[in-house]
C-alpha positions as CSV (number, residue, x, y, z in Angstrom):
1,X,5.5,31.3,-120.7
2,X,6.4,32.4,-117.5
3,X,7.4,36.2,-117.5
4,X,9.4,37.2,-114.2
5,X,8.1,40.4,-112.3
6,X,10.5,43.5,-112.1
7,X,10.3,43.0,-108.5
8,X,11.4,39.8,-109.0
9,X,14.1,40.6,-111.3
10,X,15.6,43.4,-109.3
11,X,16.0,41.7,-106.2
12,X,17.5,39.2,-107.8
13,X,20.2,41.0,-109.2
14,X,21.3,42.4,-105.7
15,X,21.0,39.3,-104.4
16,X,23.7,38.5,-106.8
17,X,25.7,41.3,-106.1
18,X,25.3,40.8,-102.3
19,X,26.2,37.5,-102.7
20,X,29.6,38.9,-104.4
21,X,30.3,41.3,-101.4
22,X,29.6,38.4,-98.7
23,X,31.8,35.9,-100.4
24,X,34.7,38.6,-101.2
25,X,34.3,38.5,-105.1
26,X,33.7,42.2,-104.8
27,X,36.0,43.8,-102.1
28,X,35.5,47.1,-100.0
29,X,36.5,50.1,-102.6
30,X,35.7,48.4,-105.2
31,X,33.4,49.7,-107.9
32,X,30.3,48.1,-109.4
33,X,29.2,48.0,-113.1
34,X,27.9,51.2,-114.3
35,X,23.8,51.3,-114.0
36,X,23.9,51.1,-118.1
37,X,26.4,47.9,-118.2
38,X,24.4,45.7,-115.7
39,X,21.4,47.3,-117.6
40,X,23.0,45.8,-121.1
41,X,23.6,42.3,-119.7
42,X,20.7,41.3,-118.0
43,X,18.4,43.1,-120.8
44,X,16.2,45.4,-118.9
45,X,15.4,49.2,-117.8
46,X,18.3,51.2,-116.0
47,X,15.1,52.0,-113.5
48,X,15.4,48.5,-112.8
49,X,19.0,48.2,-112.3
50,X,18.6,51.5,-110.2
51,X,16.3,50.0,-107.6
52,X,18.7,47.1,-107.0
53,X,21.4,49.7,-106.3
54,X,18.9,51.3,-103.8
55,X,18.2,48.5,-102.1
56,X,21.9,47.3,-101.5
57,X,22.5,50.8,-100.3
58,X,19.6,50.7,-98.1
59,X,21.5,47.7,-96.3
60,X,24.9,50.2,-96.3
61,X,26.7,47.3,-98.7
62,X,26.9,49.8,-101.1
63,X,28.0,53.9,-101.8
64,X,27.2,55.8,-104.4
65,X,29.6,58.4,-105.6
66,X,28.5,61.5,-107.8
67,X,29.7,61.6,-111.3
68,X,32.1,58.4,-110.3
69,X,29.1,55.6,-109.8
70,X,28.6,52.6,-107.1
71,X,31.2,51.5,-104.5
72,X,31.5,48.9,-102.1
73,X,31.2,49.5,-98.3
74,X,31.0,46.4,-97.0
75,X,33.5,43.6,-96.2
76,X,32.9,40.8,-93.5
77,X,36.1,40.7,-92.7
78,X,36.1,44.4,-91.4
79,X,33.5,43.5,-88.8
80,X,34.3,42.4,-85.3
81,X,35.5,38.5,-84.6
82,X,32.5,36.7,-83.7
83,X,31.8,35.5,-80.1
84,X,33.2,32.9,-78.2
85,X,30.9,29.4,-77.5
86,X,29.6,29.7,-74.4
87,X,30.6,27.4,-71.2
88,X,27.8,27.9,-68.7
89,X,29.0,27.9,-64.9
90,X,27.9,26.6,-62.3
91,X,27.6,28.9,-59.6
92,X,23.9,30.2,-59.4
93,X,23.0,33.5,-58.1
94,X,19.2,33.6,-59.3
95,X,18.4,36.7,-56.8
96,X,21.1,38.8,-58.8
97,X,19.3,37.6,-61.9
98,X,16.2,39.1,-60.9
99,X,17.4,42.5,-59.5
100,X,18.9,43.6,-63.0
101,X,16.0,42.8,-64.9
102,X,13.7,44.5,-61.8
103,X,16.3,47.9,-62.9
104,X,16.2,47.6,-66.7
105,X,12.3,46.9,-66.6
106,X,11.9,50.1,-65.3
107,X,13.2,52.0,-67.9
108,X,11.0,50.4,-70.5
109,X,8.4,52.4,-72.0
110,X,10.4,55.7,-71.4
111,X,10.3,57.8,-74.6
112,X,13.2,60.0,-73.8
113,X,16.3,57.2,-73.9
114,X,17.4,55.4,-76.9
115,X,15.8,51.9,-76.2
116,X,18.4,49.4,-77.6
117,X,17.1,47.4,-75.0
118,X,13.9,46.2,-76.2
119,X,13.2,42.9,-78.3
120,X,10.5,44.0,-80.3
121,X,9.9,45.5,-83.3
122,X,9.4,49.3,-83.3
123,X,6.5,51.5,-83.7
124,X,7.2,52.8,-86.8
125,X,7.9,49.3,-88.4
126,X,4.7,47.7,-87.6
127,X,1.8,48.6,-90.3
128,X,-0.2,50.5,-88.2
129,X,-2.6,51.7,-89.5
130,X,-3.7,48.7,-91.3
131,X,-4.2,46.8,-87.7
132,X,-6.6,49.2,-87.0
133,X,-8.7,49.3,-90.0
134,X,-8.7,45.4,-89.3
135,X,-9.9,45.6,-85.9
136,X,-12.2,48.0,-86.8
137,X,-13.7,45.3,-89.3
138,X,-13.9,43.1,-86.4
139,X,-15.7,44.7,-84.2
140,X,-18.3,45.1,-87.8
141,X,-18.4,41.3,-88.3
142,X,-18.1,39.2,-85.4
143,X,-21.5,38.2,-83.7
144,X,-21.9,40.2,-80.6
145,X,-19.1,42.8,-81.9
146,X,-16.4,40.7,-80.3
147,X,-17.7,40.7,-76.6
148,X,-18.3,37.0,-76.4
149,X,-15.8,34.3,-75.1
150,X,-14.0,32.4,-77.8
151,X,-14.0,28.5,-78.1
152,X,-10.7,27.4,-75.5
153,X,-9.2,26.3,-78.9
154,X,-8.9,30.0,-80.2
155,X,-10.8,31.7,-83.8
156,X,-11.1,28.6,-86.3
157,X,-10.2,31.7,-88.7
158,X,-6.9,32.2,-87.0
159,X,-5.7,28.7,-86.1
160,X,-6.6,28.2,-89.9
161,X,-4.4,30.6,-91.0
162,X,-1.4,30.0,-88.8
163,X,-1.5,26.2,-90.2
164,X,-1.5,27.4,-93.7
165,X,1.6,29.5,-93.0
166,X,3.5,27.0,-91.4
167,X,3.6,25.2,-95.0
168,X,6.2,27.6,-95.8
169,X,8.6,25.5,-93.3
170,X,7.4,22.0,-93.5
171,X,5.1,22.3,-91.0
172,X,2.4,19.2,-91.7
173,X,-0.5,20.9,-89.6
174,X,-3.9,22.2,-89.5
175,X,-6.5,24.3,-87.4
176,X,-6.9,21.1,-85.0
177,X,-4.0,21.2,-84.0
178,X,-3.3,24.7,-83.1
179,X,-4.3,26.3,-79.8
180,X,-4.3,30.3,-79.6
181,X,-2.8,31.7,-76.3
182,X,-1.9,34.9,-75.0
183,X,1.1,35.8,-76.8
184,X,4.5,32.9,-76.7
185,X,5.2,33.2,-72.7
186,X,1.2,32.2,-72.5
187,X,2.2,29.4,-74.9
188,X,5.3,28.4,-72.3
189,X,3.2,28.7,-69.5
190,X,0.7,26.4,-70.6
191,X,3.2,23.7,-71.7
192,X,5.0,23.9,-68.6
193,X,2.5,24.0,-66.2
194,X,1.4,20.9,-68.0
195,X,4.3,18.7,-68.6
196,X,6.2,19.3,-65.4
197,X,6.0,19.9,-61.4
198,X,7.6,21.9,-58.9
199,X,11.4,20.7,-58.4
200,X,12.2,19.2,-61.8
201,X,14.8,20.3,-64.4
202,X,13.9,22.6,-67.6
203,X,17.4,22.6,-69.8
204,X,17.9,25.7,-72.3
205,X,20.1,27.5,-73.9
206,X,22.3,30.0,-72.6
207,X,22.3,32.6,-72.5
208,X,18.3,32.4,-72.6
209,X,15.6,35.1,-72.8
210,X,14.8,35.8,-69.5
211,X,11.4,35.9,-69.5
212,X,12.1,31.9,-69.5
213,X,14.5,31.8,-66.2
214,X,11.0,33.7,-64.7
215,X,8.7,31.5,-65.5
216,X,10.6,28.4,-64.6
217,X,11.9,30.3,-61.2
218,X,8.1,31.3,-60.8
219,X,6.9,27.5,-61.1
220,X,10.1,26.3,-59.1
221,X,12.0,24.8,-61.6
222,X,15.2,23.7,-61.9
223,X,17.2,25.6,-64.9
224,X,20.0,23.5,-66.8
225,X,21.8,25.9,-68.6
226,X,23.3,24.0,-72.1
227,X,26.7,25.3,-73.8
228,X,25.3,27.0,-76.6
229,X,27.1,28.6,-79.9
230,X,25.7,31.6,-81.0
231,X,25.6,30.5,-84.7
232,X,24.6,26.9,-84.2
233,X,22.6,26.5,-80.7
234,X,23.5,24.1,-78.1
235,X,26.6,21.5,-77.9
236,X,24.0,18.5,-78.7
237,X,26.7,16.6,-76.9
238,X,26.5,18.2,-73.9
239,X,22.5,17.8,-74.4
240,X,22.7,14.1,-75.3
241,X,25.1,13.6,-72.2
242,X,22.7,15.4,-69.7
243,X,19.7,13.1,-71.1
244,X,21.3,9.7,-70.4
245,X,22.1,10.8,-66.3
246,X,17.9,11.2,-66.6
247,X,18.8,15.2,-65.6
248,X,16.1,16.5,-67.8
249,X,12.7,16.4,-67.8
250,X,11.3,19.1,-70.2
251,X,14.1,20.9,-72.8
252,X,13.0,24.6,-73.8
253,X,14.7,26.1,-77.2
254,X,14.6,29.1,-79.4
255,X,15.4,27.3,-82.5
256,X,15.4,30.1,-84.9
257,X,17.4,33.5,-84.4
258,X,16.9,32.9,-80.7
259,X,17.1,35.7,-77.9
260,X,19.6,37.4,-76.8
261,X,22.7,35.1,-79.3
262,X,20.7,35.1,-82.5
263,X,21.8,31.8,-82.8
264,X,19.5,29.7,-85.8
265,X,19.8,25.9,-85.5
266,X,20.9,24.3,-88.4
267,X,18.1,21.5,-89.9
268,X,20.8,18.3,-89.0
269,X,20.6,20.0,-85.6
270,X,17.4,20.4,-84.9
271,X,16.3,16.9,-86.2
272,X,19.3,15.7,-83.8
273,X,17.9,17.0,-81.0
274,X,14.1,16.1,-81.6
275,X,15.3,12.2,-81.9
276,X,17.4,12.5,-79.2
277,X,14.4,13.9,-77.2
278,X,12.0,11.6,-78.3
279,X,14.2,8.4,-77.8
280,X,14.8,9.7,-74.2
281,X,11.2,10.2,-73.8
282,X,11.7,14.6,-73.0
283,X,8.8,16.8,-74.4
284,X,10.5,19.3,-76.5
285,X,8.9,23.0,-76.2
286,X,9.9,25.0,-79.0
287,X,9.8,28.7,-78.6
288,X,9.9,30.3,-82.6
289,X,8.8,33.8,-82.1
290,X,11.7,35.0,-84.6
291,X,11.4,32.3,-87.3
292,X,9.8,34.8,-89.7
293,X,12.4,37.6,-89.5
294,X,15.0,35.7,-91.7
295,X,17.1,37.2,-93.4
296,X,18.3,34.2,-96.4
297,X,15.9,33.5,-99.5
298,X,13.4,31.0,-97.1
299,X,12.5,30.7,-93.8
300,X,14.3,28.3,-91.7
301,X,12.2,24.8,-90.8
302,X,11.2,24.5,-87.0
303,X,12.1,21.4,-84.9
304,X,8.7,20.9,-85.3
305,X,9.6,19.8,-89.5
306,X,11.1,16.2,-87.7
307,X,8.3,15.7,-85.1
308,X,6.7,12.1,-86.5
309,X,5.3,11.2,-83.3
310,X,4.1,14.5,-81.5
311,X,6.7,15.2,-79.3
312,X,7.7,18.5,-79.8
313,X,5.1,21.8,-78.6
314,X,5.8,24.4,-81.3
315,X,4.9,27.8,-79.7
316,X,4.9,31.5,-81.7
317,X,3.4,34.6,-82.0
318,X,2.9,38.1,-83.8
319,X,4.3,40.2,-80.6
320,X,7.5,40.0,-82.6
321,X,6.4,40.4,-86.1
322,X,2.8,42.1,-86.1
323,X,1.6,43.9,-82.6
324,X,3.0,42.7,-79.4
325,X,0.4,44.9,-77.3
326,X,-2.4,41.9,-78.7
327,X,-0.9,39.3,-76.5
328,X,-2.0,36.7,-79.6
329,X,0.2,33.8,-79.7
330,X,0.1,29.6,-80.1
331,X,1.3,26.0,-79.6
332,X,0.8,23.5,-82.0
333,X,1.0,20.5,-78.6
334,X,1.0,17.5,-80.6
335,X,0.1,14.6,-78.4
336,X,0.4,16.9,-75.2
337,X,-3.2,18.9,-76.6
338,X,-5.6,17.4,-74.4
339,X,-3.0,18.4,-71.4
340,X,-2.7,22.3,-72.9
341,X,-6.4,22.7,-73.2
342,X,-6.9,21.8,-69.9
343,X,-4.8,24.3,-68.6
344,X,-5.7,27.2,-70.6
345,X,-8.9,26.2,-68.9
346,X,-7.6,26.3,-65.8
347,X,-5.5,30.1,-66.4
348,X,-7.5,32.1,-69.1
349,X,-10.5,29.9,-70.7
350,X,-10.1,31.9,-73.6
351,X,-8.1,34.6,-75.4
352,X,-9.3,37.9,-76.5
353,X,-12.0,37.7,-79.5
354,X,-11.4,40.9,-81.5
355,X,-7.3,40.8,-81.7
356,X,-7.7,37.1,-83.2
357,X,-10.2,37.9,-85.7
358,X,-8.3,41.1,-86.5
359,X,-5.1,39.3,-87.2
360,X,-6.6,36.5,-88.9
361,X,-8.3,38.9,-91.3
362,X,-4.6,40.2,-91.6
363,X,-3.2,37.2,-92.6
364,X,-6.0,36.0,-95.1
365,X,-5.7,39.4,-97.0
366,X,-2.5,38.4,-98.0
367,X,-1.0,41.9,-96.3
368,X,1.2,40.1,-93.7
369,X,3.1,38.5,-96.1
370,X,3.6,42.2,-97.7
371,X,4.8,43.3,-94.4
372,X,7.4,40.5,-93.8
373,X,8.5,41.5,-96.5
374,X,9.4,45.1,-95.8
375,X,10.3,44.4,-92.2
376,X,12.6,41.6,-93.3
377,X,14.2,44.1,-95.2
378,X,15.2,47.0,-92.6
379,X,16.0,44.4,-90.3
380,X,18.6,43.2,-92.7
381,X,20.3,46.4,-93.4
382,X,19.9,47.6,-89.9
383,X,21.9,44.9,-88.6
384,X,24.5,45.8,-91.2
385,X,24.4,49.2,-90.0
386,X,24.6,48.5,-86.4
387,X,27.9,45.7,-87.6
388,X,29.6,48.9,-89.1
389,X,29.0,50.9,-86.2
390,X,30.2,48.6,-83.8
391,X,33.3,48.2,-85.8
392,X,33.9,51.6,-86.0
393,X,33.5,53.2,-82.6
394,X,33.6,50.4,-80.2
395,X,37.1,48.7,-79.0
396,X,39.0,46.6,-81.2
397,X,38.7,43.5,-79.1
398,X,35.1,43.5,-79.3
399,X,33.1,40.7,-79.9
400,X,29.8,40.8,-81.7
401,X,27.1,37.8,-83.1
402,X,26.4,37.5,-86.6
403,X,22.5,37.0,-87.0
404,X,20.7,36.0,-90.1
405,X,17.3,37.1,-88.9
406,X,15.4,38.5,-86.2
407,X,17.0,42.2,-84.4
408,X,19.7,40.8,-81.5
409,X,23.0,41.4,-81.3
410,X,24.9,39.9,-78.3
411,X,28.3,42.1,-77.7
412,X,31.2,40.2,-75.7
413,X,33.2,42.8,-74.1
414,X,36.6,43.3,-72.5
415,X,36.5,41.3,-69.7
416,X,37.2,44.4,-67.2
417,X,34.0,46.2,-68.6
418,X,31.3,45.6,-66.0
419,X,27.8,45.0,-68.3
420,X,25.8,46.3,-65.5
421,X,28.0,49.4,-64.7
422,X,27.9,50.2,-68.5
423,X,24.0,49.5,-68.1
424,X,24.0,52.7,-65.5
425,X,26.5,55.1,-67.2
426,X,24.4,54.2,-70.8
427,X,21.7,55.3,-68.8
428,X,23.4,58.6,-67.5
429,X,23.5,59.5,-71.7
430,X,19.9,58.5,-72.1
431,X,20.7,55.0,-74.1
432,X,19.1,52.1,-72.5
433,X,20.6,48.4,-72.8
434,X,20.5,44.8,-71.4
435,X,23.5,43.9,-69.2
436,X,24.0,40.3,-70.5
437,X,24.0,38.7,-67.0
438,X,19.8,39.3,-67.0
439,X,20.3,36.3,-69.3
440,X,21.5,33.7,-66.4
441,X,20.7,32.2,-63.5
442,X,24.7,31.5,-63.3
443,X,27.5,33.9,-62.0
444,X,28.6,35.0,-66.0
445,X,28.0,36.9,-68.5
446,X,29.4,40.3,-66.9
447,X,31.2,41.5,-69.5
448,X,28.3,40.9,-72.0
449,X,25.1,43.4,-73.2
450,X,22.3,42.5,-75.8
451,X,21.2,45.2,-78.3
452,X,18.2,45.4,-80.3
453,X,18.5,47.6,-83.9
454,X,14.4,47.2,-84.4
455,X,13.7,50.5,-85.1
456,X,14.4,52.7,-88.1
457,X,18.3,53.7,-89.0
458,X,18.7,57.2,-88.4
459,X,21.3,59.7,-87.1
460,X,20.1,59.4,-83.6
461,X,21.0,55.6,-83.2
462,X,24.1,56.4,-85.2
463,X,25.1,59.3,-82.3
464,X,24.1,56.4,-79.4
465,X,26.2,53.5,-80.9
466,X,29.1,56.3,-80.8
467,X,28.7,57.4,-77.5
468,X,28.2,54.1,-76.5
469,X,31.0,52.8,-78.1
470,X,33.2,55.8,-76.4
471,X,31.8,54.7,-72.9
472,X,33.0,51.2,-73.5
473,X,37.1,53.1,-74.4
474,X,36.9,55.0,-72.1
475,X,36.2,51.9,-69.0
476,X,39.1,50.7,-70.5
């Protein structure tokens, strides 16, 4: 008979109880069951109990009170209205584009600002000391110590494991049909480079990470920016329209918890847009860097879950999740392989042997799992954190996203705040951002910044949202 863990058990009681908070059952100020009551009704330790309570306060849903017990501190409807649908314009101004990313790349790396800029998980998050130990092992086991070239395809070991995995969202796939690359933009090169030429049109989402306005700009593309909702991706409408003029020859998405809206495709979305695709004869390149960093009870399928007859290139990576400085990522090409081995062949031949072995050790040991797990987990309650804040210090009319994984929030501001004036006087206070017009190759998004809470809560980011939040007043 099956005999639930206590790790089990205690997350699912403060799943229950979050549940309650989310859906207004238990209101701000009100107070929980005593530790002993919840205790007597589910029939187990109060230690138990107690470490449910921990983790809802971890996630600041949750108070506790001496001598008077548990308290809410959450409500949803004390958080700022979400943001508006966006309407893309028209009127491109690419070299603009490039000069604010040109000023806000140059403050990455410096230790002494607060980097809310940054969409990548921080040092302290990332386990460390258990990569090491990994590569280390590497180096002991691989023939030649790692020195060699790897097979174009990438480390058998790795392409085995990032199959397996991709069981936990449907993915139908195996170690053929995975090719390692360096890191997700090596993944988007590749497919682009393969599937389109100079002067065709790339449609996205936007706003878009801007890495992908580079790349297309660098292999001169055409961007067609999509209307996008920051809960539910693009208008499919808009997408289906575009499709039928014959405007589009490749379509690029973030599909889960994309960057910088946070926005997570819902499944009769995505499988929309992959028949819509594949009826119109448009390769779909998937970009799912973020899909693991959910925040719900299972990860969220891929586009790649309605693919039946290889359209759609599914493209990740652990830069977001594991160690970004190993430039490890993948595509799973589908009928476009023999076109993405070809150039990888052309670009890199192969990518490095000792990160891939490392990380494939990782992942058969069972440990990234574990630290999904964990990182899942201050994600979650960070973005609650940086929710309160906002709501607290910043202007009333602020609008923020909502995300249910990965660590952006995209702020929609006053319409006289200036994103990349606010950029410079962050800056002047040591607190580094990302104006929200790096994010288009169109003439918008000025009143808009992206913030990343992936790094540890502490009093320091606290004091930066506040001062933040007073520079934003005072433009006012």
């Amino acid at each position: 008979m099956f005999q639930p863990s206590e790790d089990f058990i205690y997350r699912n009681i403060a799943n229950n109880l979050e549940k309650k908070i989310a859906d207004g059952v238990l209101m701000l100020g009100d107070k929980l069951p005593s530790v002993r009551t919840i205790s007597s009704e589910h029939g187990v330790s109060i230690s138990t109990v107690l470490q449910a309570y921990y983790l809802l306060e971890s996630k600041s849903l949750i108070r506790s009170k001496p001598k008077s017990g548990y308290f809410v501190t959450y409500s949803p409807k004390g958080f700022p209205d979400p943001v508006t649908p966006s309407r893309p314009a028209q009127t491109a101004s690419p070299n603009l584009t490039e000069d604010v990313i040109s000023r806000v790349y140059s403050q990455i790396g410096r230790k002494e600002n607060l980097a809310l800029s940054l969409s990548v998980p921080a040092m302290e998050l990332l386990p460390v000391a258990k990569l090491n130990k990994a590569m280390t092992q590497a180096m002991r086991s691989l023939e030649d110590s790692g020195t060699s070239y790897e097979i174009v395809e990438g480390n058998p070991k790795l392409r085995r494991q990032i199959a397996r995995y991709a069981y936990t969202w449907g993915g139908n796939l195996n170690e053929d049909d995975i090719v390692i690359t360096p890191g997700a933009m090596g993944a988007l090169t590749y497919c682009l480079s393969a599937l389109v030429k100079r002067g065709d049109t790339i449609a996205v989402e936007s706003p878009v990470y801007f890495g992908i306005l580079q790349l297309a700009q660098g292999l001169g593309l055409n961007v067609l920016e999509l209307p996008t909702c920051a809960d539910t991706g693009i208008d499919t409408v808009a997408l289906e329209n575009h499709l039928k003029e014959g405007r589009i020859q490749v379509c690029l998405l973030v599909s889960n918890f994309s960057n910088p809206l946070g926005s997570c495709m819902p499944d009769s979305h995505k499988k929309t847009v992959v028949e819509l695709l594949d009826f119109y004869g448009v390769p779909l390149v998937e970009d799912d860097p973020y899909g693991d960093v959910y925040f719900g009870s299972h990860r969220p399928k891929s586009c790649k879950s309605f693919d039946r007859t290889g359209n759609v290139l599914w493209c990740g990576s652990f830069s977001k999740t594991l160690a970004a400085g190993y430039r490890i990522g993948w595509v799973a090409p589908g009928k476009y392989k023999e076109k993405i081995i070809k150039a990888k062949s052309y670009q890199t031949i192969a990518t490095p042997t000792l990160q891939q072995e490392a990380i494939a050790s990782f992942l058969d040991s069972g440990r990234y799992e574990s630290h999904l797990r964990k990182l899942r987990s201050v994600l979650h309650a960070n973005s609650l954190h940086f929710l309160r804040a906002i709501a607290e210090y910043f202007p009333p009319d602020t609008k923020v996203t909502r995300p249910q994984g990965g660590f952006i929030l995209w702020l929609e501001l006053n319409e006289k705040v200036d994103g990349l004036g606010l950029y410079e006087e962050a800056l002047r206070h040591r607190i580094c951002i990302a104006p929200g017009r790096m994010f288009t190759l169109q003439d918008q998004y000025h009143n808009c910044i992206r913030l990343s809470y992936g790094m540890g809560w502490s009093e320091t980011v606290e004091t930066g949202l506040r001062t933040l939040g007073k520079i934003v007043r005072d433009w006012r």
